[in-house]
Steps between C-alpha positions, in 0.01 A plus 500: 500500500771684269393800350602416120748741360441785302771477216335814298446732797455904402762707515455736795720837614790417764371128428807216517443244213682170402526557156601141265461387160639218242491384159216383342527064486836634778687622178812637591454871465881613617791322263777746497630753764394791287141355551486551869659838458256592205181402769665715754531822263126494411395403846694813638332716196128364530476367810756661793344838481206342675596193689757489794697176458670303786584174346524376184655130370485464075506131413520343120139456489329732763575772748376664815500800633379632888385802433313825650252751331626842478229723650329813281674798533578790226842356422353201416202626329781673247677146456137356400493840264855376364357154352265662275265189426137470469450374867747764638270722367212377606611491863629838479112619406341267789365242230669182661655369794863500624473145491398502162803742392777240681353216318555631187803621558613099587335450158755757350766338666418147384468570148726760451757244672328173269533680184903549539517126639281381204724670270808404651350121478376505168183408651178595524142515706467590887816430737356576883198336613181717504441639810741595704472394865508767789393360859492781765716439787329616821718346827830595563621121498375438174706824386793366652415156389462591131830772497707158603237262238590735225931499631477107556327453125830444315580245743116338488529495165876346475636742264792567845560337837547866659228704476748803447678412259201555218579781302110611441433525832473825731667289806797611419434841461453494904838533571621696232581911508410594150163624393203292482187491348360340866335661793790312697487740819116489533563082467775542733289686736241188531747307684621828734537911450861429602712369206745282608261300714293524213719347246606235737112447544485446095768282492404260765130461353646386171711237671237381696237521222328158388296489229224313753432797687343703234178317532412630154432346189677647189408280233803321479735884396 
């Protein structure tokens, strides 16, 4: 029998996470360009200091990210100092839970993010759905399986018939030079230590990627 999934598993150090979320009643929650790039600038401020990313896809109304936990080390004990909330204090003194510090941070993210949107609207009340979902990823096809999910979701989803061709999507960021918010190398190094072969790796388990093989059920995201 199928062990059922665990869609609010603890966050856990050096832990890799599929991280998704919609509207609440699938609201769109994205409706200008600015949007997406308005996400991404709190995400990088609450949220990047602690979590490795490797894939990311933002959609109208819900996102995903493939993420890993940063593990506890003095540099990022000072970026927890730098948020100066309640629960950052509270985990600095030993009160609560790592765990309990990353959730809240999603909370800041969420409503930090809902109150601009809201504003922007002219509308009011909550925007994302409750909880958050975060299923722990624990195979290595699975983690290749949801890094092509997450690349193929414009395309599942029928917003483009290329799955690189979706601006809100880390895909493209694969083959690029410039900076990147991404742990591309330590991705890259999944498929082999040397790059080339492991680029060509990447490439050919996109092509090849149906959305059958996950063997996962998302909720319809």
């Amino acid at each position: 029998m199928k062990k059922p999934t665990n869609y609010w598993a603890s966050f856990e150090e050096e832990g890799t996470y599929h991280i998704y979320n919609r509207g609440i009643n699938r609201c769109n929650i994205f409706t200008l360009p600015k949007n997406y790039h308005f996400f991404l600038s709190k995400w990088k401020k609450l949220i990047h200091p602690f979590f490795e990313v490797a894939a990311y896809c933002l959609l109208p109304n819900h996102f995903h990210f493939l993420v890993s936990v940063r593990p506890i080390t003095p540099a990022l004990m000072k970026s927890v100092k730098q948020q100066r909330t309640s629960k950052s204090v509270k985990f600095l003194a030993g009160e609560i839970s790592y765990n309990t510090f990353l959730e809240d941070q999603f909370k800041r993210l969420f409503s930090s993010y809902a109150l601009a949107f809201n504003k922007q609207e002219n509308r009011t009340g909550s925007l994302f759905q409750k909880r958050f979902k975060r299923v722990r990823i624990n195979s290595e096809l699975k983690l290749w399986n949801t890094l092509a999910y997450i690349h193929h979701n414009p395309i599942h989803h029928r917003y483009e018939r290329e799955y690189g061709h979706w601006e809100f999507c880390s895909y493209q960021a694969y083959g690029a030079e410039q900076t990147s918010l991404l742990a591309r190398e330590k991705v890259l190094n999944w498929f082999n230590i040397d790059r080339q072969k492991a680029m060509q790796a990447f490439l050919r388990h996109h092509e090849s990627f149906k959305l059958e093989k996950l063997g996962v059920d998302y909720d319809g995201y």
